[in-house]
N, C-alpha and C positions, 0 to 999 in steps of 0.2 A: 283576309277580311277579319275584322276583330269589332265586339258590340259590346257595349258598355251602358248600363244606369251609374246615374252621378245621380248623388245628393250633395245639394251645396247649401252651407248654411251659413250664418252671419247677417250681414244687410245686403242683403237680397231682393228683395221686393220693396214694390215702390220707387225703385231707384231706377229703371230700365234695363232690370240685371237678363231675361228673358229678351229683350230684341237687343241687347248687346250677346247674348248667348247665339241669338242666331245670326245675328251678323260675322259674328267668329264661325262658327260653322260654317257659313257659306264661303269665308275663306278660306277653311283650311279642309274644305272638300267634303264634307262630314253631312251624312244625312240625318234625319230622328226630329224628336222634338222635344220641347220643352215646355214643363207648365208648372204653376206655385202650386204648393201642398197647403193645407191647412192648417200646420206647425211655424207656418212662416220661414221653411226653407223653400226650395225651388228642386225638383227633380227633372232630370234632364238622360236620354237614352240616345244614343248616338253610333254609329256605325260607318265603316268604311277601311282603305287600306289601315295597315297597321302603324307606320309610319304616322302617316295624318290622322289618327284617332288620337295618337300620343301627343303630336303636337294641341290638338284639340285640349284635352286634359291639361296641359302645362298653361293653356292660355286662359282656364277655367278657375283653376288656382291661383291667380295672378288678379281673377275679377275683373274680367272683360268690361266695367265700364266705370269711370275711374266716382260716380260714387255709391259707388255698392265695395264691399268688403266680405270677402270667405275667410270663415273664418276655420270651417271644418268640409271637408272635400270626401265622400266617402263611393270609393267608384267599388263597382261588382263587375265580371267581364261575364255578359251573358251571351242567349242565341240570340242570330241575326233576328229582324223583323221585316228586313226586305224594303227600309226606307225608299222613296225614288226625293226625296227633298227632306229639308229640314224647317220643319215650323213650330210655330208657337200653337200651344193647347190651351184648353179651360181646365 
């Protein structure tokens, strides 16, 4: 099991960066959620096997939705939270 915060910054928001975030998630098995900060990045905390958290990341850096753009990806590996799903926050 592996848990991670993402900060993802760039054009981010407004773009449907947050339900393309969880739309990846739900593919790639990954629970947590995601909500925009007040800097106009987006933080995002995710968890699940370790395999599928990585792939998570790789598809986050890539910008899950083709018009938002990361421009900087800043992941931390923290403790679980014990997700059972992954959604969108305020």
């Amino acid at each position: 099991m592996r848990a991670v915060t993402l900060q993802a910054s760039g054009r981010v928001q407004g773009v449907g960066f947050r339900w393309a975030t969880k739309v990846a998630a739900d593919k790639c098995g990954v629970n947590g959620i995601v909500r925009n900060l007040m800097d106009g990045s987006v933080f995002i905390e995710a968890e699940g096997e370790d395999q599928r958290v990585q792939v998570f990341i790789d598809v986050i850096k890539q910008s899950p939705t083709d018009f938002g753009k990361v421009n900087k990806l800043i992941v931390n590996d923290v403790e679980p939270q014990n997700y059972h799903n992954f959604r969108i926050t305020n």
